[in-house]
N, C-alpha and C positions, 0 to 999 in steps of 0.2 A: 504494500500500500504506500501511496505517496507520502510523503512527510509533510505535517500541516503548515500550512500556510498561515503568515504573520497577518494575513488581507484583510479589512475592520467586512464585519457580516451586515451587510443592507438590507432595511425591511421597505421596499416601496411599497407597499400596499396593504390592506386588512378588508375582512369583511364577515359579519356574527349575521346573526339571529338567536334568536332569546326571548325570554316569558314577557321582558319589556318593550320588543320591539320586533319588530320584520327584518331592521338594518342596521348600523352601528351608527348614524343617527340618532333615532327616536330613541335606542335602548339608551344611548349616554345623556341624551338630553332628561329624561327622565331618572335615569340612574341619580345622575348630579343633583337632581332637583327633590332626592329622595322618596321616590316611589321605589313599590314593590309589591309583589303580585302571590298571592296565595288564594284560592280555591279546591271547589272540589273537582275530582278527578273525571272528567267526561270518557277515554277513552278504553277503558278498560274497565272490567268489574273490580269493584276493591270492598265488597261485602262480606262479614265478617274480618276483615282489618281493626285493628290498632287504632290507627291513623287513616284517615279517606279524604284530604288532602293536598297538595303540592301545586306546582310552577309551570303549568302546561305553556307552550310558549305558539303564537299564532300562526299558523303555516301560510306564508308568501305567495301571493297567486300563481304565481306560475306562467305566467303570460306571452312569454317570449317561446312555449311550447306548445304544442298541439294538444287540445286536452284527451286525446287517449294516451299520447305519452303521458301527460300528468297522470292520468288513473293507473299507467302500472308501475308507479313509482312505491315502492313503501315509505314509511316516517322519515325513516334516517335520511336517505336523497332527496325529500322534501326539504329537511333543514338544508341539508349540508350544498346541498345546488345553489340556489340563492347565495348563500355565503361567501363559498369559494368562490361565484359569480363575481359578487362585490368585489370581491380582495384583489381578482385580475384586472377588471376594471379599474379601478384606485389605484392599480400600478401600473394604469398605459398598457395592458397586454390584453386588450378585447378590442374587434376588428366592428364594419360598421353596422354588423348581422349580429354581434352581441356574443361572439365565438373566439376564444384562444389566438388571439395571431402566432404563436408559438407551436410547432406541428409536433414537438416532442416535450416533455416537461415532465421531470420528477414529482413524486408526492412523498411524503412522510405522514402519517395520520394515523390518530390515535380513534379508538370507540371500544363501547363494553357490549353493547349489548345489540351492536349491530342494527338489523330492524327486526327482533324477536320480536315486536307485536304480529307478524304477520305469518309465523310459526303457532303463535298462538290463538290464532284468529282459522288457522287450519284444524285445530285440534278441537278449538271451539264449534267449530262446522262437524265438522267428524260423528263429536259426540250428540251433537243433535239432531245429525242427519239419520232419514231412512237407512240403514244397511245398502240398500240397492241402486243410491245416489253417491253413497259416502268417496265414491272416485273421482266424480262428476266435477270441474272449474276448481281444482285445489292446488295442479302443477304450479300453476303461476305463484303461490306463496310459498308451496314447499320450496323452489328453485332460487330464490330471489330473496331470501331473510336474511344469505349471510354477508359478512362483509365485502367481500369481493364483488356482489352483484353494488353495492356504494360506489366500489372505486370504477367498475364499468361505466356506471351511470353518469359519474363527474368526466370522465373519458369521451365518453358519445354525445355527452347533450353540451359538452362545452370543446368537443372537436379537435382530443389535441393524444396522444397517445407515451407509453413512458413508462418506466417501473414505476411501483409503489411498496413503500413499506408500512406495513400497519403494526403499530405499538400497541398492547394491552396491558398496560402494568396499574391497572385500575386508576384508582382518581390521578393517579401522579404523569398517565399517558400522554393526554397532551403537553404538558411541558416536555416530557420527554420526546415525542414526535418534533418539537421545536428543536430539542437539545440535537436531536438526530439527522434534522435536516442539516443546520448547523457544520457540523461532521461529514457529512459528504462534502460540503463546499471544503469545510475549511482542507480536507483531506486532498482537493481535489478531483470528485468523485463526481461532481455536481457543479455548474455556475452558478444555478438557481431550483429552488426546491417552492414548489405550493402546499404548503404544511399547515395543522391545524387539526381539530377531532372534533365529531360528533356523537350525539347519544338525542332520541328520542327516550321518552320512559314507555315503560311496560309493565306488564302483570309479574313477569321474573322478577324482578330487579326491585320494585315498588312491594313486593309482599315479602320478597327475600329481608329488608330493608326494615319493613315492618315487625318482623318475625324476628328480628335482633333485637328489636322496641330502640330503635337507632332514630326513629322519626319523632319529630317534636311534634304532641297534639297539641300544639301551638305556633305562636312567631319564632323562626330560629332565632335565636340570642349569641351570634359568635361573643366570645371571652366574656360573657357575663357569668357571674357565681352563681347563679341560680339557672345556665340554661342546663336543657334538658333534650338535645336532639336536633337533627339538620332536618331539611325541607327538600325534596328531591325537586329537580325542575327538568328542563330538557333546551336545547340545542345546538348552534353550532357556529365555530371562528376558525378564519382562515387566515393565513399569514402570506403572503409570498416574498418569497428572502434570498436575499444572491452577493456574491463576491460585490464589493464594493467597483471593482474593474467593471462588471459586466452591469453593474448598474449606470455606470457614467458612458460607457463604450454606447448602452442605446438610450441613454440620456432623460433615464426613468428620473423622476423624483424621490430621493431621500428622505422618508419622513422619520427613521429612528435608524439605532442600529442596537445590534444583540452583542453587548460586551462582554458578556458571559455567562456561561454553563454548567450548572456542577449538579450532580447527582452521587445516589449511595443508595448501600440496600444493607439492611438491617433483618436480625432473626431472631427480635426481640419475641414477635406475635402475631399470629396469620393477622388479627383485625387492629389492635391496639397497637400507635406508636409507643417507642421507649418512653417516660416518665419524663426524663432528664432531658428530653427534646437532643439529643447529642448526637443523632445520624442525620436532624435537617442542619443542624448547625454546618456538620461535615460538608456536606452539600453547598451550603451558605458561601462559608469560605474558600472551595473549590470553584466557585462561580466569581469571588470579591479576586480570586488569584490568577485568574484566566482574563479576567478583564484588567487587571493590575491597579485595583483601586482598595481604597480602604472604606471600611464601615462608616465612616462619620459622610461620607458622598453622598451617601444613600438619602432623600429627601421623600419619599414615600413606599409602602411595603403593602403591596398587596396580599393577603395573609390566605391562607389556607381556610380558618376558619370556620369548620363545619357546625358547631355549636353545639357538639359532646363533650362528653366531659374529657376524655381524654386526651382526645387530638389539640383542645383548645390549649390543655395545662403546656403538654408540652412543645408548643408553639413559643409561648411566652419563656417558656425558660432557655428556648434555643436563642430569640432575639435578644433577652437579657444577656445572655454569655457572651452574644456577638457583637452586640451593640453596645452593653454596658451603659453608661451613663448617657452615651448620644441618644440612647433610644426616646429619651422626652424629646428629644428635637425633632425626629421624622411620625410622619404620620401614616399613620397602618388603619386599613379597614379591612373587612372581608364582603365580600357584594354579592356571596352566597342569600346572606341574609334579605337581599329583595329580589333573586331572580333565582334559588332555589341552586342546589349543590347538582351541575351537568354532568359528573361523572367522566366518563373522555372530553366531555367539551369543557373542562371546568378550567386546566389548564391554557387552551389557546387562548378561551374570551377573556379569562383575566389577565393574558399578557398582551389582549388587544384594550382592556382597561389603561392597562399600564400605559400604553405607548397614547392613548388619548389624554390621558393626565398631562404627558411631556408636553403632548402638542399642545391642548388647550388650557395647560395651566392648573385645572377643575380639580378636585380630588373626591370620589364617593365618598360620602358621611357613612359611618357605620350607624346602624339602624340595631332598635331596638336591645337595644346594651344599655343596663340603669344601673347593674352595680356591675361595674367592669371587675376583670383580674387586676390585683395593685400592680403587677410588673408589667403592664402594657397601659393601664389607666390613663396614665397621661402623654400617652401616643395615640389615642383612637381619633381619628378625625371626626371631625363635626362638620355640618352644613357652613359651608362659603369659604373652608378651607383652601389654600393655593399652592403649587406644588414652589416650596423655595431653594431647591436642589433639581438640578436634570439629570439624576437615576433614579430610574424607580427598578423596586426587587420586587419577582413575584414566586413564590416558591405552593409546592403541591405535594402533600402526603397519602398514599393510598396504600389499600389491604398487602397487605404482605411483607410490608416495611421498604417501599420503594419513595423514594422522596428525591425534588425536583428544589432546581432552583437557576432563574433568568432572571439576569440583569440586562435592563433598557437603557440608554441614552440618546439623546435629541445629535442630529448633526451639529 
């Protein structure tokens, strides 16, 4: 493999969808403005549940397709179409047909749960069907649930063909698919990679979820003492990120760049982070050493934040060891808390937060936190805070002890 390259990593472009919005618009103008979205759950049965409901996010019309293409799209390519749409778009790479001008393009992408509603929307059929029908109109969902019919889908309806690698290392995936696209370029593997993760929700994942008693029968409360559980939500952020060379050579716009990457993996606990937060820390500073900066840069932290009890504690005890003293000076939210924890997408969008923070200054107010943790207390941002530093860190912890960590900077 090549030896990596010193080349600073360009992000020209972004594009979500989310429970607050269609497009990274409306979701940040609202985001900023402290909204947030909780309901009951329409697509799925969740009777006999714990909890019955979360962060459905609205599906994009689809406009630009035919609508029987839109009808044998399942969830996940519903989000994740539009998204990735956006992100080319925003980076000068969509032609006047609304299509890839690039004929070949890498992907990196993360997701959990694929489009399992449409596995279970088979089985649902199944069991309610006659015996002598039960074959009858089901190829189409048995075929098409798993991940690789996503990354076909984002290939054919946006006209551009390439490998793909798909990350699953649960919630920490999408940062990792960033961290991974990343690694090709810098490797030289890659000029440019369309990177980012999806997840719609589903009856698995949503009862799985339940059935932990992981879900808050209320507002998620990231690093308050008294929360009680995360809010699942559902969709999806795309990044497109390239050699800084190959962003000037086609004279794409600059709007951040990714100054570093660190990750770790931990055998502390198939579900519970360590205590001592001490493998995101690891992570932290593998990211603060690749970018060659120090902790006190740092001007805002997008947090993990799920609003359990554990993941929260040891959050706060990695950014105190890392941050020490500075940590009153930057300001940390989690945005879980008004559009619900996306699972593979929870990573991209919050590093598509981050990189809108640089641009537009803004910072999400943490929502519903009354009595915070004392080691993070006087970091949470509040409404009309402003970013007084150009890094923002976003770091992501998931099942198994995998934990992520991106740092952002403005050109």
């Amino acid at each position: 493999m090549p030896s990596p390259s010193p080349e600073r990593l360009a992000i020209t472009g972004w594009g979500s969808v989310s429970a607050l919005g269609e497009d990274t618009a409306s979701t940040w103008i609202r985001l900023i403005r402290g909204d947030h979205v909780r309901g009951p759950i329409h697509n799925f049965p969740v009777e006999g549940c714990r909890v019955t409901e979360g962060a459905e996010a609205p599906l994009p019309p689809l406009d630009w397709l035919a609508p029987k293409e839109v009808r044998r799209l399942g969830r996940a390519s519903r989000l994740a179409l539009p998204a990735a749409r956006e992100a080319l778009g925003h980076a000068g790479l969509l032609n006047a047909h609304g299509r890839c001008t690039l004929p070949e393009l890498e992907m990196s992408l993360s997701t959990t749960a694929c489009s399992m509603e449409r596995i279970e929307a088979f089985v649902r059929q199944v069991w309610a069907a006659p015996a002598s029908h039960r074959h009858k109109k089901q190829l189409l969902r048995v075929a098409t649930y798993q991940s690789q019919q996503q990354v076909k889908d984002l290939q054919t309806h946006l006209n551009f063909s390439g490998s793909a690698t798909l990350i699953s290392n649960a919630c920490a995936g999408g940062a990792n698919a960033i961290g991974h696209a990343s690694d090709l370029i810098r490797s030289g593997l890659a000029d440019i990679v369309l990177t980012g993760g999806y997840d719609p929700l589903c009856e698995l994942v949503f009862c799985g979820f339940d059935s932990l008693q992981s879900l808050a029968p209320e507002h998620c409360r990231p690093f308050d003492r008294q929360r009680n559980g995360l809010m699942l939500g559902e969709g999806a952020g795309f990044l497109v990120l390239e050699s800084e060379t190959h962003a000037t050579r086609r004279g794409a716009p600059i709007r951040g760049f990714l100054a570093g990457y660190g990750h770790s993996t931990d055998t502390f606990h198939l579900t519970q982070p360590a205590a001592d937060g001490a493998p995101l820390e690891r992570a932290i500073h593998a990211a603060l050493q690749r970018a060659r900066m120090k902790p006190e840069e740092v001007g805002y932290i997008n947090a993990h934040g799920t609003g359990t009890p554990f993941n929260d504690r040891a959050e706060a005890n990695a950014f105190s060891r890392v941050f020490g003293e500075e940590l009153s000076e930057i300001k940390l939210s989690s945005t879980k808390a008004a559009i619900g924890h996306t699972l593979g997408a929870a990573g991209s969008l919050e590093a598509i937060f981050c990189l809108q923070a640089l641009n537009d200054g803004h910072i999400p107010p943490q929502l519903h936190t009354n009595d915070p943790e004392p080691l993070v207390a006087s970091s949470l941002a509040k409404p009309g805070d402003k970013m007084a530093r150009k890094v923002a860190l976003s770091v992501n912890l998931g099942f198994g002890g995998s934990n992520a960590a991106l740092l952002f900077t403005t050109p």
